[in-house]
C-alpha positions, -999 to +999 in steps of 0.1 A: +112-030+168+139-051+152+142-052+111+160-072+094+185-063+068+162-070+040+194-071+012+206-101+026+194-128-003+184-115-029+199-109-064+212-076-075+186-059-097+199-066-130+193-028-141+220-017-126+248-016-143+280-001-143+292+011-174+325+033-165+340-005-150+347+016-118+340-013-095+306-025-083+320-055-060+303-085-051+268-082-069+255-117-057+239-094-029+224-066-026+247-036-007+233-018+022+211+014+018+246+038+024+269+017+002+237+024-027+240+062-026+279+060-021+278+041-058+266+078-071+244+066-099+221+085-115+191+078-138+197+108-162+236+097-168+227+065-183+241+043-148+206+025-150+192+002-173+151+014-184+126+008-184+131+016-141+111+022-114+115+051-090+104+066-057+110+102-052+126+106-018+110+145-012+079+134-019+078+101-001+088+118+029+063+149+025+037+122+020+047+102+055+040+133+075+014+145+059-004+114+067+010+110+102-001+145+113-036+138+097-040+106+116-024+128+145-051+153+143-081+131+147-059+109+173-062+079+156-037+050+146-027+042+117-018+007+099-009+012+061-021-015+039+012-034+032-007-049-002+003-015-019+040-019-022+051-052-002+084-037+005+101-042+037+121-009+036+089+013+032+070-007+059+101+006+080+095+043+069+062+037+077+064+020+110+093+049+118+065+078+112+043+064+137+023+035+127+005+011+147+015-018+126+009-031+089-023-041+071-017-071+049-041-092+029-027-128+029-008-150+056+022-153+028+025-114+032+017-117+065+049-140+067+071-122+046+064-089+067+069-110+102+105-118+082+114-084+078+107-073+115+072-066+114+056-079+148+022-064+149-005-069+115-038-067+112-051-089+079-079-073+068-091-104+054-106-135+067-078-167+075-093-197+053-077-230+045-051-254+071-014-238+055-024-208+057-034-209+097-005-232+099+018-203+085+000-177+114+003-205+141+042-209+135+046-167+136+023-163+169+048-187+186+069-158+189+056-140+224+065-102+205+042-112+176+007-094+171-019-108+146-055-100+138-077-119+112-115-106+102-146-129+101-179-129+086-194-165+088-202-193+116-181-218+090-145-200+092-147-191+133-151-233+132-124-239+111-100-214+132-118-224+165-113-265+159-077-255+142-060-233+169-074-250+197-053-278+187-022-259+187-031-250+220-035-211+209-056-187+208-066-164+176-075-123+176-105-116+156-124-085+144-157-094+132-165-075+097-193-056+084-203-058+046-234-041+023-251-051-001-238-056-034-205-051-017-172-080-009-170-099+021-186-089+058-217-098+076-253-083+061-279-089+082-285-092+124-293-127+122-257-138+103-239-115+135-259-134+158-249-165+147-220-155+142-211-146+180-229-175+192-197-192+171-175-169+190-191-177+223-187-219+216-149-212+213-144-191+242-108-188+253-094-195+213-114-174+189-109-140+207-129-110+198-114-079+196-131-056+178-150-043+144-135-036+110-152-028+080-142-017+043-162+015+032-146+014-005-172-010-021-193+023-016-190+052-037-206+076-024-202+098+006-238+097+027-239+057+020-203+053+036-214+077+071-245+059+070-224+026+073-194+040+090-224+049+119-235+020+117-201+002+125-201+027+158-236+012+168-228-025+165-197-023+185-214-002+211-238-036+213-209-057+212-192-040+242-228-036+260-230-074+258-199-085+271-186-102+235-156-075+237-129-095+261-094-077+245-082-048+271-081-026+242-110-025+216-103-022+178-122-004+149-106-004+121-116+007+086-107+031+055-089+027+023-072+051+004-100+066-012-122+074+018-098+082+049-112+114+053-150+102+059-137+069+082-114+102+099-148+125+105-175+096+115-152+080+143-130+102+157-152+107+185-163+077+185-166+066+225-181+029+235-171+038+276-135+017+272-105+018+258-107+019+221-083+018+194-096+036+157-073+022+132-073+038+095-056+011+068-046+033+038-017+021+016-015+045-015-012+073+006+027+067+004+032+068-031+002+088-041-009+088-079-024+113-107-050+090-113-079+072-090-062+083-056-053+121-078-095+128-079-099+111-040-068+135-029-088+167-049-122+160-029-106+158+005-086+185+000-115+206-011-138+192+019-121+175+049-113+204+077-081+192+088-067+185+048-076+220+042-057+235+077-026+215+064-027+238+031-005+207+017-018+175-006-006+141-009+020+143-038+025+119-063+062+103-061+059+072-084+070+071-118+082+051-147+114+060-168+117+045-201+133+049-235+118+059-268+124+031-288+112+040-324+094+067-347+081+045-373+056+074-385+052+111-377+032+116-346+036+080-332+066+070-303+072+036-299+082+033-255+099+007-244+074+004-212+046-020-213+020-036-193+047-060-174+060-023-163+030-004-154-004-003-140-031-002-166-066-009-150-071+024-141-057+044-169-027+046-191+006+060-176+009+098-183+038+113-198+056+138-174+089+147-184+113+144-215+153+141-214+175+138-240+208+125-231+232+153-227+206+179-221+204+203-190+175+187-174+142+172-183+114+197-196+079+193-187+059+177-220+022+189-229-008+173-225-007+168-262+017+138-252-003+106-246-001+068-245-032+057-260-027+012-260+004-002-242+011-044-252+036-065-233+064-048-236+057-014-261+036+014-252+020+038-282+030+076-273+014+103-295+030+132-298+025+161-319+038+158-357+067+184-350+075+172-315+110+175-308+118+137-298+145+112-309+151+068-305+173+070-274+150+099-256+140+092-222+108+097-208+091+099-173+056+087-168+037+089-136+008+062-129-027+056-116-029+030-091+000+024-076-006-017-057-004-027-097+027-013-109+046-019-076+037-058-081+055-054-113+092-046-096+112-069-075+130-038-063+126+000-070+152+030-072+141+058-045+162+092-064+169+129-053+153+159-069+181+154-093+174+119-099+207+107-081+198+071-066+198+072-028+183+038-016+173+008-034+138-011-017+128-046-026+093-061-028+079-093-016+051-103-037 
């Protein structure tokens, strides 16, 4: 697989500065990964501009092969959901650790991936409207190129059927599953009967190639084996009845809060022909201490191979920003905000504290929260006698990692020490 290098066009992050005068060179474009660690910055020296985003390179490592020998014990394939972090450098770690392909949600991603050397996606969402089949018609023209869509209704297999017949093409599909109550995917028999007999009319362009579903709308565990089993049973019906016509069958399903359970349910999973079980979780990469935290705590508590690992997911996203002001006792003004940091899911948590010129940065207490962030200021209580100045720096971690990625156009991947080793961009 060829990538690209991905530092080609765009601008130098703008926090990166270089205060000593010691010579950055040409910053109309990004350098390459090795000339990045060779400029020896270092968050803690005051080299980058915060608020800052950064990866931590042990724990984004421990968390790629964690996940690729979880996948490898169940033998199934893997395809991260690209959505998470939309960075071309960390599809590559990804793709380099074993992975099928990339998951992605939209044909713009889908295009952006294709431009960074990605040639096999599965979009785990269904293709809808002419530019964006127009934007998956120019990619498939390349012969190395691998795309799957999802369906769910007789109107969209018409509108990719009548569209890619005309560009004399034909279209992978995997037809989804839904619930009740749930997002998109089919409901009831009658909609999947239809639905094939769509299939069937467009023989030779739509091509069917498997079964995908999303458990996550579900929040419980015997509801998501009782629908996970029932994905099993529909393909076996599908293959029984000739509708399967790819060598290789696909069933693909699992977010990042439910791998284990999509793991369990189809790794034996056997329909009497070659079958490929692909599991889409994205936040495994990063991790968090929030929504994917309590997800990581049950599997690791329950799932057999999780516990034989006697490891966990570790959280390696966080947030460094500056204490801006004390305006009364007990009250930190941040300078990190909601254009910084996820804060759907909860507020960002308070990890460590640095004052410039210091050792190293000391774990803070629980007694150190944000409790309301605005644009641009977040409100950290702290206690009354709490050692902390303006100028302090502060590390947060994050809870749901997809919305505080979408926030960075590129992101600072640091040592232990928090010496910047690689630079990654984002394509949202």
């Amino acid at each position: 697989m060829v990538y690209e290098n991905s530092f080609q066009s765009d601008l130098f992050p703008s926090y990166l500065v270089d205060p000593d005068g010691k010579g950055l060179g040409d910053l109309s474009s990004k350098p390459r990964v090795g000339a990045v660690k060779a400029l020896g910055w270092n968050i803690l020296r005051e080299d980058v501009s915060l608020p800052v985003a950064v990866l931590r390179e042990e724990r984004i490592d421990h968390n790629l092969k964690w996940m690729q020998q979880f996948i490898a014990s169940y033998n199934l394939k893997l395809a991260p959901h690209g959505k998470t972090t939309m960075s071309p450098e960390l599809f590559k770690k990804q793709l380099d650790h074993g992975a099928w392909g990339i998951t992605l949600a939209t044909a713009p991603q889908v295009n952006a991936a294709y431009n960074h050397g990605v040639r096999r996606v599965l979009m785990a969402n269904q293709l809808v409207g002419r530019a964006n089949m127009a934007i998956i018609e120019r990619l498939q023209r390349d012969p190395s190129f691998e795309f799957y869509c999802i369906v769910d209704s007789v109107e969209n297999l018409n509108q990719l059927g009548e569209f890619f017949s005309q560009a004399k093409q034909s279209i992978k599909v995997l037809i989804e599953l839904g619930v009740d109550g749930g997002r998109t995917g089919i409901r009831r028999d009658v909609d999947l009967a239809n639905v094939l007999a769509a299939i069937a009319v467009w023989s030779g362009t739509v091509v069917l190639a498997g079964l995908e579903v999303y458990e996550g709308v579900l929040k419980e565990e015997l509801p998501i084996r009782d629908f996970l089993q029932r994905a099993v049973r529909v393909l076996q019906g599908l293959n029984n009845n000739h509708y399967l016509t790819t060598p290789r069958v696909i069933l693909s399903g699992a977010g990042s809060a439910w791998f284990d359970l999509v793991a369990e349910e189809w790794a034996q999973a056997d329909i009497g022909r070659p079958l490929d079980i692909i599991l889409r979780p994205g936040c495994y990469l990063t991790h968090d201490v929030g929504i994917y935290k309590s997800s990581e705590t049950r599997i690791s508590i329950s799932n057999p191979i999780a516990r034989s690992m006697q490891t966990t997911l570790l959280p390696a996203l966080q947030i460094w920003a500056y204490v801006l002001s004390l305006p009364e006792p007990g009250l930190a003004i941040m300078g990190l905000g909601k254009r910084d940091a996820a804060f759907d899911a909860g507020l960002p948590v308070p990890n460590k504290h640095y004052r410039p010129g210091q050792v190293a940065p000391v774990q803070v207490s629980n007694e150190w929260q944000l409790s309301a962030m605005m644009d641009q200021h977040a409100f950290m209580r702290v206690p009354v006698d709490a050692d902390i100045q303006v100028g302090d720096m502060i590390a947060f971690d994050i809870s749901h990692p997809c919305l505080t990625f979408d926030k960075w156009r590129q992101l600072l991947i640091v040592d232990e020490a928090l010496n910047v080793t690689e630079l990654v961009h984002t394509c949202f």
